[in-house]
C-alpha positions in Angstrom: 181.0 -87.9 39.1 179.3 -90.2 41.7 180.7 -92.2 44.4 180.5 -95.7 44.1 178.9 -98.1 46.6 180.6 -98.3 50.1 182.7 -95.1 48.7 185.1 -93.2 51.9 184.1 -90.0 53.0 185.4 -86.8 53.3 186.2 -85.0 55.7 186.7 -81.1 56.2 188.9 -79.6 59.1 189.2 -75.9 59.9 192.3 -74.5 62.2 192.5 -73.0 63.8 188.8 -72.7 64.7 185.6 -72.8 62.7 185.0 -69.2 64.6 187.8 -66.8 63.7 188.8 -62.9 63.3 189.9 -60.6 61.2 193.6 -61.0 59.6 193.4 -64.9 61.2 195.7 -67.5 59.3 192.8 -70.3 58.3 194.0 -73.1 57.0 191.4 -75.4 55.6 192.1 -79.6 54.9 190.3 -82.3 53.1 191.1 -86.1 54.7 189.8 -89.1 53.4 187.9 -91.4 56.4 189.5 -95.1 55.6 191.8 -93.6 52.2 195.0 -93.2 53.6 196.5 -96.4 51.6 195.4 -94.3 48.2 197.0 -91.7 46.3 194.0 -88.5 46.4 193.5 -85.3 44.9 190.6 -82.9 46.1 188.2 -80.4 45.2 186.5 -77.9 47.3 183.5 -75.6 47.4 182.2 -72.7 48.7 178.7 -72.2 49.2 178.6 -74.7 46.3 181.1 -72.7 43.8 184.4 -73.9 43.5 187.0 -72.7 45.6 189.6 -70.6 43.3 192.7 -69.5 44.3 193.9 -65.6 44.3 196.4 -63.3 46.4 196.7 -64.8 49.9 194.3 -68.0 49.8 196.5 -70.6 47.6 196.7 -74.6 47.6 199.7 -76.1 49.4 200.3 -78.1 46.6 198.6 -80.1 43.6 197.0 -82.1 45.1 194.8 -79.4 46.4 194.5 -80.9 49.9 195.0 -77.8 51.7 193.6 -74.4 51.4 195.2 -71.5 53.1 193.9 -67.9 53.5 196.8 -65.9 54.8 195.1 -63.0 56.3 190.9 -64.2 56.6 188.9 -61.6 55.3 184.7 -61.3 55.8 184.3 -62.6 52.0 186.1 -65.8 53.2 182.9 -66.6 55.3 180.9 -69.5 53.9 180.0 -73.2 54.0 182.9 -75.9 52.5 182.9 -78.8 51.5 185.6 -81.2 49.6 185.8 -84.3 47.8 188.7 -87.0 47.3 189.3 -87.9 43.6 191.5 -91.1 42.6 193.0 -91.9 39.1 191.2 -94.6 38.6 188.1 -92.2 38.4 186.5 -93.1 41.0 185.9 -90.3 43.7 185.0 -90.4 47.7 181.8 -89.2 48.8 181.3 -85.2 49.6 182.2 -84.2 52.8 179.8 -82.5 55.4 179.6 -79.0 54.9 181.2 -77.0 57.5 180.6 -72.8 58.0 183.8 -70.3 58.7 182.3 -67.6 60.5 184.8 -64.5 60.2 184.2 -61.6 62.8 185.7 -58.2 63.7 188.9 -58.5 65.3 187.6 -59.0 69.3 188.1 -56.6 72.3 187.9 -58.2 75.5 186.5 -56.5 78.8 188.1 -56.4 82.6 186.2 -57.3 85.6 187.1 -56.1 89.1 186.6 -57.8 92.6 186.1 -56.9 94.3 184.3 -53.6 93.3 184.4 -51.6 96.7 186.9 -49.5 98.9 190.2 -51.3 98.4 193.1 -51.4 101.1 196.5 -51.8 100.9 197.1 -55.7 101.8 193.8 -56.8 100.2 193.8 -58.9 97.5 191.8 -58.5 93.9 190.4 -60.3 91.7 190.6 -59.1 87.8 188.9 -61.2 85.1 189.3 -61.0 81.4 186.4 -62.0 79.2 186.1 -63.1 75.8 183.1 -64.3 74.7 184.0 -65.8 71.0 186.2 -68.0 70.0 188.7 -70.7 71.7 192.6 -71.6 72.5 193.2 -68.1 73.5 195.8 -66.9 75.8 195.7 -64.2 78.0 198.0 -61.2 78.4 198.1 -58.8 81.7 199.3 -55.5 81.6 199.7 -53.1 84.6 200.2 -49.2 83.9 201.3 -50.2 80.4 203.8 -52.6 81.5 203.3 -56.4 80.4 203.2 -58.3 84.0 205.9 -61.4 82.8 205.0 -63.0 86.2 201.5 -63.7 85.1 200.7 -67.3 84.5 198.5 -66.3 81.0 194.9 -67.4 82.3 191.9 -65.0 82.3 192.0 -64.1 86.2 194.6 -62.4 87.9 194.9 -62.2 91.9 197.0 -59.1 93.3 197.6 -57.6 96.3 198.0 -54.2 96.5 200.6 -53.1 98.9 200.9 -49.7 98.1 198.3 -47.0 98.2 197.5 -45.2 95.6 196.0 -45.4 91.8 196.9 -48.6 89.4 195.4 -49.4 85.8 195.3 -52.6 84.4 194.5 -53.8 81.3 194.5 -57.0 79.2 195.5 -58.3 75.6 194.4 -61.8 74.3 195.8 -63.8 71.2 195.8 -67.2 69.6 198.8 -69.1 68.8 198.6 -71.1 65.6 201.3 -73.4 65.6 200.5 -74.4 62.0 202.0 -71.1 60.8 203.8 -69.7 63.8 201.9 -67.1 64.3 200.4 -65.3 66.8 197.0 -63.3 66.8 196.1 -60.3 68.9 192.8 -58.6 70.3 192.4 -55.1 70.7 193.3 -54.1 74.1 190.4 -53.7 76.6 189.4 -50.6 78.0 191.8 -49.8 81.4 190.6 -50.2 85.2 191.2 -48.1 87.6 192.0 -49.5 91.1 192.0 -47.0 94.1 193.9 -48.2 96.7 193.7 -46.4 100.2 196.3 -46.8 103.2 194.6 -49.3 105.7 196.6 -47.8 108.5 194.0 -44.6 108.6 191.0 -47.4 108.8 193.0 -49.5 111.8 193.0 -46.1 114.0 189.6 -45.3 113.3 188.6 -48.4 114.7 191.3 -47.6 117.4 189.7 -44.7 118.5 186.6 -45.8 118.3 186.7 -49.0 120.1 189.8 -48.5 122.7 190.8 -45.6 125.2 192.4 -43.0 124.1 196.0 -44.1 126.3 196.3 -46.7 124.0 196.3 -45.1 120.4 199.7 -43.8 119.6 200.0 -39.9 118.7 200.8 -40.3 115.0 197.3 -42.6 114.7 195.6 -38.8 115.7 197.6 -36.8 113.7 197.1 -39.0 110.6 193.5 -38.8 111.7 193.6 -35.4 112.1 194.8 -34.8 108.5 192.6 -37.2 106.7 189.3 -35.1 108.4 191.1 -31.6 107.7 191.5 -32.7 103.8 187.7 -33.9 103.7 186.1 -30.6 105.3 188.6 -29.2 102.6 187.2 -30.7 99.7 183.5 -30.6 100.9 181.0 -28.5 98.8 179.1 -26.4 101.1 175.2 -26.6 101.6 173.5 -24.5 99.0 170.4 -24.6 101.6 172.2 -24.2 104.6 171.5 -21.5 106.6 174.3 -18.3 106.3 176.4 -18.0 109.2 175.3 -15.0 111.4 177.4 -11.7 111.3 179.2 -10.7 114.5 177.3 -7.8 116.0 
């Protein structure tokens, strides 16, 4: 069936994003540019077969204006287009084609700054990248606790007051309010921060840069300890020369 003359177009939508993952809720509508005064009923395609229904990707209703896939799968990849029919026979134009791409379910990646010797009462800088897809919101986690104090963007700035060893890691998903539902990512791989005291780095620089009347005794003795731990955990020389015997 042709369109006459002048005929409105369809148009296809795609939410919650033309780019989606892996056990994503898609649902797929057909509007009618300038038909909203007219009673419609659609048709759709998919790479120029009709779209059929089966477990899990239904119509809303008869009149076939929406198409919902309940858990996307890779088949459900493809080009669609729709069509707007009226009683009186006479039918809109075809829409534009437009492609759902359907990928593995994502894993984002964590980013440190910065990426050398960390003290306590510096602040860092962790980023969480996605590359694909939109509308996403972002989930911290610190030593497998969520962080509920985090404002759910893709950076997170801490200070680390403690010394010591923290992992972090972060979760992204997509709400789709259509369906209520919520979308995860994997989790990405865990950092490691390593967080030293700063109070052995302020009496180095003590030491070094003022006399030795003004350096409290416990700024040597934690000194002191810090060096004896090193020259205990330093491989010896494999070409230094062997100590002489005592005669």
């Amino acid at each position: 069936m042709k369109a006459s003359p002048g005929s409105p177009k369809a148009v296809v939508s795609i939410t919650p994003d033309t780019h989606v993952f892996i056990g994503e809720r898609v649902t797929l509508r057909c509007d009618i540019q300038g038909g909203r005064d007219t009673q419609w009923t659609y048709s759709w395609k998919i790479n120029n077969n009709e779209l059929t229904e089966s477990r899990g990707r239904v119509y809303r209703d008869s009149t076939r204006q929406e198409f919902r896939i309940w858990s996307v799968k890779d088949s459900d990849s493809g080009t669609y287009t729709c069509r707007g029919h009226k009683s009186d026979s006479q039918s809109s134009e075809i829409s534009d084609a437009v492609t759902l791409t359907v990928s593995a379910k994502p894993k984002p990646t964590v980013r440190v700054n910065p990426q050398s010797s960390v003290y306590t009462g510096d602040t860092v800088t962790l980023s969480c990248e996605l590359q694909q897809g939109t509308g996403w919101v972002f989930l911290w986690y610190k030593n497998n606790q969520l962080l509920q104090n985090s404002e759910q963007e893709n950076t997170l700035n801490v200070t680390e007051d403690n010394a010591g060893e923290t992992e972090y890691q972060c979760r992204v998903i997509r709400i789709n309010n259509h369906y209520y539902f919520y979308y995860y990512t994997e989790f990405s791989d865990p950092v490691k921060i390593t967080v030293r005291d700063s109070s052995y780095t302020d009496c180095i620089s003590g030491i070094l840069y003022h006399s030795s009347s003004r350096i409290s005794s416990s700024c040597f003795r934690e000194v002191g300890a810090v060096t004896a731990r090193r020259r205990r955990r330093k491989k010896p020389d494999p070409f230094a020369e062997p100590a002489k015997e005592r005669e």
